[in-house]
C-alpha positions as CSV (number, residue, x, y, z in Angstrom):
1,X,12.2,-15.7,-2.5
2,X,12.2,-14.8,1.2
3,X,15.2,-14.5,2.9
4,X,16.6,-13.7,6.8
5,X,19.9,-12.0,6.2
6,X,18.2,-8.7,8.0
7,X,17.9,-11.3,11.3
8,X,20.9,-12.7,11.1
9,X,22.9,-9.3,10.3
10,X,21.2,-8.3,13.4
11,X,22.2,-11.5,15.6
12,X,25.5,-10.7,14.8
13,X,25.3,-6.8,14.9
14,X,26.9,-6.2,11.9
15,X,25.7,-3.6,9.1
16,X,25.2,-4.2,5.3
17,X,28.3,-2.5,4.6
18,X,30.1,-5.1,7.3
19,X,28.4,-8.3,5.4
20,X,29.5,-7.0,2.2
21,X,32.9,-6.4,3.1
22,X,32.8,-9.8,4.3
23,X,31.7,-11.7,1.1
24,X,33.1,-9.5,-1.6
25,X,30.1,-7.3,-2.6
26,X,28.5,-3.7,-2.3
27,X,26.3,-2.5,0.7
28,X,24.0,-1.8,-2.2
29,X,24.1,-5.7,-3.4
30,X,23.3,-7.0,0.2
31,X,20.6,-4.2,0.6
32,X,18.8,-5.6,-2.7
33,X,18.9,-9.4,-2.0
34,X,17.6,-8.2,1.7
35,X,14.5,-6.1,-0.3
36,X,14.0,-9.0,-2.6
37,X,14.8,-6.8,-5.7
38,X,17.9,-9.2,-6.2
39,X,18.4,-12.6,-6.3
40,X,22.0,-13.7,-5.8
41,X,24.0,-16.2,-7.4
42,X,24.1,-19.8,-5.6
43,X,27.9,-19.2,-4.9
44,X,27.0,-15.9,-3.0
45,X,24.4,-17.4,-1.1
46,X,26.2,-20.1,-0.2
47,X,29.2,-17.4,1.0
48,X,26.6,-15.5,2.9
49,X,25.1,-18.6,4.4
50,X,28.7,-20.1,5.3
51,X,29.3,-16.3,7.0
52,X,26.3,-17.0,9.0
53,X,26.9,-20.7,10.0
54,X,23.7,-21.7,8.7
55,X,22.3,-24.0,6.0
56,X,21.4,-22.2,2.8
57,X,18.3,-23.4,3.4
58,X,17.6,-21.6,6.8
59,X,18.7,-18.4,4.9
60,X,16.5,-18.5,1.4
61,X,13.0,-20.1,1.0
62,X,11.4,-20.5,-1.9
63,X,7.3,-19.0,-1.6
64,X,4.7,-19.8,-3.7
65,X,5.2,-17.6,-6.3
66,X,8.8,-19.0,-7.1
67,X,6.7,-22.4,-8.3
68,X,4.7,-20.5,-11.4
């Protein structure tokens, strides 16, 4: 799954640590879903995507690989 956290961390200026402290997780977690190494929970996504004031759907898209 392909995600733009990194763009929108950076429209906002904020760091990993910032986000995190924002939606209740480590620097670590928000480092991992950014590397695709994690995939979070819908209710963090969703927390994440509220933070941002986008549709989860702007934020997380499925690729190809997600359909095998």
């Amino acid at each position: 799954m392909e995600n733009t956290i990194r763009v929108e961390r950076a429209k906002k200026r904020i760091t990993q640590a910032e986000l995190a402290t924002k939606v209740h997780v480590s620097r670590q977690t928000i480092h991992a879903i950014e590397t695709g190494k994690f995939i979070p929970s819908t209710v963090l996504a969703l927390k994440i995507a509220r933070y941002f004031g986008v549709v989860l759907e702007d934020l997380f898209k499925l690729e190809e690989s997600d359909f095998r």
